[in-house]
C-alpha positions, 0 to 999 in steps of 0.5 A, a space after each residue: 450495348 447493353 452488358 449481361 452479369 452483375 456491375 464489375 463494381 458490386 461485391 457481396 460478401 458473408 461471414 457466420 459467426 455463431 448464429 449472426 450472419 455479417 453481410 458487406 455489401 460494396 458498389 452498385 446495388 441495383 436490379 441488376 445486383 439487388 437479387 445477389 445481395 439478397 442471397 447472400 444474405 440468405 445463403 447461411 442459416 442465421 438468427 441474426 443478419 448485419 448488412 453491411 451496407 456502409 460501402 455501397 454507392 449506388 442503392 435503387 428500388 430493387 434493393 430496397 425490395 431486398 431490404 425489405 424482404 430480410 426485414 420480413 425474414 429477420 423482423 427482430 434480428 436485422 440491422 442495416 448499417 447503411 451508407 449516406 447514400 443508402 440512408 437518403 434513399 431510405 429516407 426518401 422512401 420512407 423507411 427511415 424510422 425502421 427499428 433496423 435502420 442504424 444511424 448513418 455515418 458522421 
């Protein structure tokens, strides 16, 4: 059966501090999740955006979509903090020399 709304697992939050906006992304980002990401990260007006994404378990073509989209948007200003997971990801597609991609975890 298929389940409508986002994954119970999957939050997003935001804080604005000046003109850098924190994103802490946690769970599942997938199809289903990747457009709320994307939102929140662009809710605020913002120079500069941190996402967050050292939480994250699950990470798919969509959200490497929205990743890309705020690439575009911040092309200066972003950085991604990602999990093990989203840095394999990353990697297999290809966007792990981003100047935005941050080093994974230890």
């Amino acid at each position: 059966m298929d389940q409508a709304g986002p994954s119970p697992v999957f939050t997003a939050s935001a804080e604005l501090d000046g003109d850098h906006l924190s994103v802490v992304v946690s769970g599942e980002v997938d199809m289903m999740t990747a457009d709320d990401m994307l939102h929140t990260a662009l809710r605020e007006p913002a120079e500069r955006v941190t996402l967050d994404l050292r939480a994250v378990t699950f990470f798919d073509s969509a959200a490497i979509h929205a990743v890309v989209q705020l690439a575009q948007r911040f092309p200066t200003t972003l950085t991604v903090l990602p999990s093990r997971q989203v840095s394999r990801i990353l990697e297999i597609s290809g966007l792990s020399g981003q100047a935005w991609l941050a080093a994974p975890p230890a």
